[in-house]
C-alpha positions in Angstrom: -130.5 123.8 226.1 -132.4 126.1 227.9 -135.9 127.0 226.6 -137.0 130.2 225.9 -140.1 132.0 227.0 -142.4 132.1 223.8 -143.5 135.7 224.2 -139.7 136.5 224.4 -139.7 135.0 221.1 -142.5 136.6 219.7 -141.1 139.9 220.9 -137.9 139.0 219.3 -139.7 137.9 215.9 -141.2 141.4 215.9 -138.1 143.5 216.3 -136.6 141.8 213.5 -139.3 141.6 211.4 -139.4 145.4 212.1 -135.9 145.8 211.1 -136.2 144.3 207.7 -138.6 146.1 206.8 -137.0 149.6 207.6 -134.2 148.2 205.7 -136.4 147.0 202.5 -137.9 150.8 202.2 -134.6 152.0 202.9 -132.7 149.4 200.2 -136.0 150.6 198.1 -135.8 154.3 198.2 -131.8 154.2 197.1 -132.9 151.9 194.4 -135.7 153.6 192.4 -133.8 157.1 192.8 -130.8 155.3 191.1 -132.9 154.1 188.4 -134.3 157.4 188.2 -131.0 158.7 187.4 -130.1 156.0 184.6 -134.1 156.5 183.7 -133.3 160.7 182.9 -130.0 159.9 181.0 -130.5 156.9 179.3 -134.0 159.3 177.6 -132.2 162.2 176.9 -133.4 163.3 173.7 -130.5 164.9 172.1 -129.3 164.9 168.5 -126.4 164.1 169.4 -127.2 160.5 169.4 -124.2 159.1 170.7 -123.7 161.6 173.9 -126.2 162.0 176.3 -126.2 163.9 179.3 -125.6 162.0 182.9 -126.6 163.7 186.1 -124.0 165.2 188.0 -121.7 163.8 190.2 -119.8 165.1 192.8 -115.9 164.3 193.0 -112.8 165.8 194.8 -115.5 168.6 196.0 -116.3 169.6 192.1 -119.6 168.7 190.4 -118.4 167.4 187.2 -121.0 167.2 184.0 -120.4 164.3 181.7 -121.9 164.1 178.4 -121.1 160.2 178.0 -122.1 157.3 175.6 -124.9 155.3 177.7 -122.0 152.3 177.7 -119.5 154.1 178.7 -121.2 155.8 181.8 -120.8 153.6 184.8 -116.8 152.5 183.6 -115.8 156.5 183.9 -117.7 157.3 186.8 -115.8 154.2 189.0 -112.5 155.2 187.2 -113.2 158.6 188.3 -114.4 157.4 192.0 -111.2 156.0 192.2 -108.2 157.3 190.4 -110.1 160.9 190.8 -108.0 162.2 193.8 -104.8 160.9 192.1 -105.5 162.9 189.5 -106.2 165.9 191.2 -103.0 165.6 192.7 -101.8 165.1 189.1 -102.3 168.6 187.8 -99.9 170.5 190.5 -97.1 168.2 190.4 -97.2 166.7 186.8 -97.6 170.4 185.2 -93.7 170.5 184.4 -94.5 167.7 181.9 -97.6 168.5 180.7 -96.1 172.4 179.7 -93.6 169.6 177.8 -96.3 167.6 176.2 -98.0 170.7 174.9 -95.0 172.0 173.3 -94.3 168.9 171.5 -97.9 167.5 170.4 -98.9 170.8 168.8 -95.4 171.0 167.0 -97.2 167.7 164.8 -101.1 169.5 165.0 -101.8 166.9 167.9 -104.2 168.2 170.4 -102.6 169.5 173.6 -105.5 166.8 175.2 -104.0 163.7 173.9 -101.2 164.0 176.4 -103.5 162.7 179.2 -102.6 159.5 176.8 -99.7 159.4 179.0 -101.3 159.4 182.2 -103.2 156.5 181.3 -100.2 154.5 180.0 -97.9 155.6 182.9 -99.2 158.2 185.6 -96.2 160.2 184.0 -93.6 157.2 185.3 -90.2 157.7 183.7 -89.2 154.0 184.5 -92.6 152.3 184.1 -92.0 148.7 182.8 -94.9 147.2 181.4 -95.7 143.1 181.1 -95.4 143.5 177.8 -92.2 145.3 177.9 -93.2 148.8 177.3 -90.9 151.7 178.4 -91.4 155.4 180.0 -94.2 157.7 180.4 -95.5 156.9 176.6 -95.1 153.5 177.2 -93.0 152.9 174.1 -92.4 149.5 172.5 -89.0 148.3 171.7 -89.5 147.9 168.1 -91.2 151.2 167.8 -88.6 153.5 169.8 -86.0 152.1 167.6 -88.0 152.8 164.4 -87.8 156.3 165.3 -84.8 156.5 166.2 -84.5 156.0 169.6 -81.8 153.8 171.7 -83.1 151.0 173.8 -80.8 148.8 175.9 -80.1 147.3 179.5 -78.3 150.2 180.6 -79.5 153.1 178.7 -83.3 153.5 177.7 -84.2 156.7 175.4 -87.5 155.5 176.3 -87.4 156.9 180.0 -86.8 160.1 178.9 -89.6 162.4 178.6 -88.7 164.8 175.7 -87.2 162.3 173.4 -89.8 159.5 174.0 -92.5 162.5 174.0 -91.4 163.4 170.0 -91.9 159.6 169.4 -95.4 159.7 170.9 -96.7 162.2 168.8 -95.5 161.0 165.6 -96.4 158.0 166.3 -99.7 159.6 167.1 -100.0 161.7 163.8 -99.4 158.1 161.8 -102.4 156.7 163.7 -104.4 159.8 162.9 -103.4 159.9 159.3 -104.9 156.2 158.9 -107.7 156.3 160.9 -108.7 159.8 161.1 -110.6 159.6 164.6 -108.8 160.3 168.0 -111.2 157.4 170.0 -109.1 155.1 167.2 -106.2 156.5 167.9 -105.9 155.5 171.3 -107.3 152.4 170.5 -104.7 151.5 168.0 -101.9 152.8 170.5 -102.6 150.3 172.9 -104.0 147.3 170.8 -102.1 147.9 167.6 -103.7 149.2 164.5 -104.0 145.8 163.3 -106.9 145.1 165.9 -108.8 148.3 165.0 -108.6 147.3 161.4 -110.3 144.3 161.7 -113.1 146.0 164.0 -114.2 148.0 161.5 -114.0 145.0 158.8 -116.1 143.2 160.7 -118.2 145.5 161.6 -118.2 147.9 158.9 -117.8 151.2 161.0 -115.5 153.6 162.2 -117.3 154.4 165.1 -115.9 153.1 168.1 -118.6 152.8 170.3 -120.2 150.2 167.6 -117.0 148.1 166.9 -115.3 148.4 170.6 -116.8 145.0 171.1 -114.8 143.7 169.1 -111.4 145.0 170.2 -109.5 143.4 173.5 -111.5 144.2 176.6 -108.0 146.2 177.7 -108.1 148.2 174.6 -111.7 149.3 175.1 -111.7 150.3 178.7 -108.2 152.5 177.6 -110.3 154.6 175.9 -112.8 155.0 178.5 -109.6 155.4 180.8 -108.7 158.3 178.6 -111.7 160.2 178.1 -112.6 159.5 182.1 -109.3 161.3 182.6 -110.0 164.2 180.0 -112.8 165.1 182.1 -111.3 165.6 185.2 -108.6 167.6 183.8 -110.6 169.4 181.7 -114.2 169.1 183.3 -116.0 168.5 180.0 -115.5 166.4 176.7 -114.0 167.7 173.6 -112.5 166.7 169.8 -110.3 164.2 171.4 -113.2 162.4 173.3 -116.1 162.3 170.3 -115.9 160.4 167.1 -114.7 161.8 163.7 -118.6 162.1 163.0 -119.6 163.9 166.1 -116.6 165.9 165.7 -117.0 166.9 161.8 -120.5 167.9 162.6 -119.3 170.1 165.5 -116.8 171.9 163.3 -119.2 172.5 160.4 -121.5 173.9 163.1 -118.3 176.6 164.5 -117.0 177.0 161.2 -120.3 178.4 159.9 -121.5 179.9 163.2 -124.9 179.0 162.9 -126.7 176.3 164.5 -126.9 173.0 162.4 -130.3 172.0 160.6 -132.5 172.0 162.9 -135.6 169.2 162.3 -139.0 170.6 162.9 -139.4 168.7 166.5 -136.2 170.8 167.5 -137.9 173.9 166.0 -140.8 173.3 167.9 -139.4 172.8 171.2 -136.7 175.6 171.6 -136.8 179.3 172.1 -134.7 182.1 171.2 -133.8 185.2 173.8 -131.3 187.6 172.5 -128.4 187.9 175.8 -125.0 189.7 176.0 -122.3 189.5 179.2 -119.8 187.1 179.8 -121.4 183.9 179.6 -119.6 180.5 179.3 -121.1 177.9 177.8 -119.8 174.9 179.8 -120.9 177.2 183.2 -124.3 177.3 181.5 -124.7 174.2 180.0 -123.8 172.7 183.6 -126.1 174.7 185.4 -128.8 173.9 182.9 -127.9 170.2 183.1 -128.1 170.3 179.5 -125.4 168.2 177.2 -122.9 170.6 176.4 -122.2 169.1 172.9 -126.1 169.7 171.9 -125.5 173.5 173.3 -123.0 174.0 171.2 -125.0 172.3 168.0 -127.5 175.0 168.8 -125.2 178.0 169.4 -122.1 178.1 167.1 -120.0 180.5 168.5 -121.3 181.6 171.5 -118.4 181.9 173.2 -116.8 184.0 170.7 -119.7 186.2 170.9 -120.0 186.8 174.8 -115.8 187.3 174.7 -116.2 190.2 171.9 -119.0 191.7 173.8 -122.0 191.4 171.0 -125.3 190.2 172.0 -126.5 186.5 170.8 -129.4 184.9 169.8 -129.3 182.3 172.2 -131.4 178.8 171.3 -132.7 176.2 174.4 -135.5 174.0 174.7 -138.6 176.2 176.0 -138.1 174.4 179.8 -134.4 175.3 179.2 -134.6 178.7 178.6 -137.6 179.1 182.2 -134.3 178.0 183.9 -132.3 180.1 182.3 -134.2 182.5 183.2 -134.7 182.0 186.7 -130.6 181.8 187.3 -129.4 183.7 184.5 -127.6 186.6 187.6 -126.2 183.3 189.4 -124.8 182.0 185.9 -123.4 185.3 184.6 -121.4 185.5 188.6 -120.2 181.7 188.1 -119.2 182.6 184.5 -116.8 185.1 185.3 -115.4 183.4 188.5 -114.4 181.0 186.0 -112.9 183.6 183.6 -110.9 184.9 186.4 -109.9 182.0 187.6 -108.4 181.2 183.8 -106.9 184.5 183.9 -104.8 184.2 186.8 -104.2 180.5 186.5 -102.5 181.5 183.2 -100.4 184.2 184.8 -98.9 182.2 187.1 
């Protein structure tokens, strides 16, 4: 073996030793501005105990805001990482059946949302077989197609097709809803059976799924995660269909009333009112305010309504909020209607 110089060894020592260390700080850095990140969401202070505001993230070029349950954060952000682009994809070519899907589901008072149920189950797959020996785009169980009158056989499936198994989903839907009264259920029941929800919330005593998911298959519990993943990039935000029947009756009493919900005297203490008109959007707002868009709403019932009728508002944001606000309140108002317009001729089309 041949023997090396020991100052060529030193020198080597060095370089390395060097390397590691640039690496370390690097490794570091990345490190403590992650935890930085979970730090900020996981203290969000909202009311809204069970959503909390992440910070943004960029996908398919969009910043998407989520206002996620602390557990299921890191599950919808990978989803989204990965079956993102698909999805993007998704909403040119799959609009044919979505147009479908909203026809049918609001013919039963289903939210139009729930159709991205089908995504999930299928990616909008006519022929989809599953392990289990589900069929079509609603992935559809032998016993259940044929207790709503549909045909199943070798040769000819009523499953595979879209408007008849579509009229199956959404009664099958409204039956869940009618028992459990919470759409998070709902498509917990649809893939693991009611059955398994059932005893979720016996043994847990609660509805709320984020408290007895634990107890439901892991498969079941990352569906709805799947779902509500999917929601937001089709939608860019949460809505009735991603919150529990608590969060969502709360929500409704707020709207229904159009005033903001009681406030406690820290939440008092801490916000500001301005009075503002134009055509503001909430979600544009909320977004650019990284605020939770579900705790916007709690504090301004109807805002919305307002800024599309042209009357001025009382508008309610923590004190540090409303500075910001200020500050960007032209660059909001442009964004705003941008995103009108772009609703307007979307809808033309």
């Amino acid at each position: 073996m041949r023997r090396m110089n020991f100052n060529n060894i030193t020198e080597r020592f060095k370089g390395r030793l060097a390397f590691f260390a640039v690496f370390s700080f690097i490794a570091l850095s990345v490190t403590a501005q992650r935890t930085d990140i979970i730090s900020d969401t996981l203290n969000d202070k909202s009311d809204f105990k069970s959503l909390i505001t992440d910070k943004s993230f960029n996908t398919i070029g969009k910043v998407v805001v989520t206002q996620l349950n602390p557990q299921a954060i890191s599950f919808v952000q990978e989803y989204i990482r990965k079956q993102g682009k698909e999805l993007e994809r998704m909403k040119v070519w799959g609009k044919p059946y979505f147009d479908l899907y909203d026809n049918i589901l609001t013919q039963y008072g289903i939210p139009k949302e729930m159709k991205y149920l089908s995504v999930i189950e299928s990616h909008l797959q006519s022929n989809l077989v599953s392990w289990a020996g589900a069929v079509g785009p609603w992935q559809l169980m032998d016993y259940e197609a044929k207790r709503f009158g549909l045909h199943t056989g070798r040769y000819a499936d009523d499953r595979t097709d879209f408007y008849k198994s579509t009229y199956v989903a959404a009664r099958l839907l409204k039956e869940l809803y009618d028992e459990f009264g919470d759409w998070l259920l709902v498509i917990a029941a649809y893939n693991g059976g009611p059955g398994r929800v059932k005893r979720a919330i016996e043994r847990t005593h609660s509805r709320d799924f984020w408290k007895l998911q634990y107890f439901l298959p892991e498969e079941t519990r990352n569906h709805v995660k799947k779902f509500i993943g999917t929601h937001y990039v089709f939608e860019g935000a949460g809505g009735i269909t991603t919150m529990t029947a608590e969060e969502t009756a709360a929500y409704m009493e707020a709207q229904k009333h159009n005033e903001p919900s009681q406030l406690s005297d820290d939440e008092k203490h801490s916000t500001v009112v301005e009075e503002v008109c134009g055509r503001f959007n909430s979600l544009i707002l909320s977004n650019n305010l990284m605020m939770d868009i579900q705790q916007f709403n709690k504090w301004n019932p109807g805002f919305d309504k307002a800024m599309a009728e042209g009357k001025k508002y009382q508008l309610r944001l923590a004190k540090d909020k409303m500075q910001l606000f200020e500050a960007r309140k032209n660059e909001i108002l442009m964004q705003s209607i941008h995103y009108l317009l772009e609703g307007a001729t979307a809808a033309s089309r």
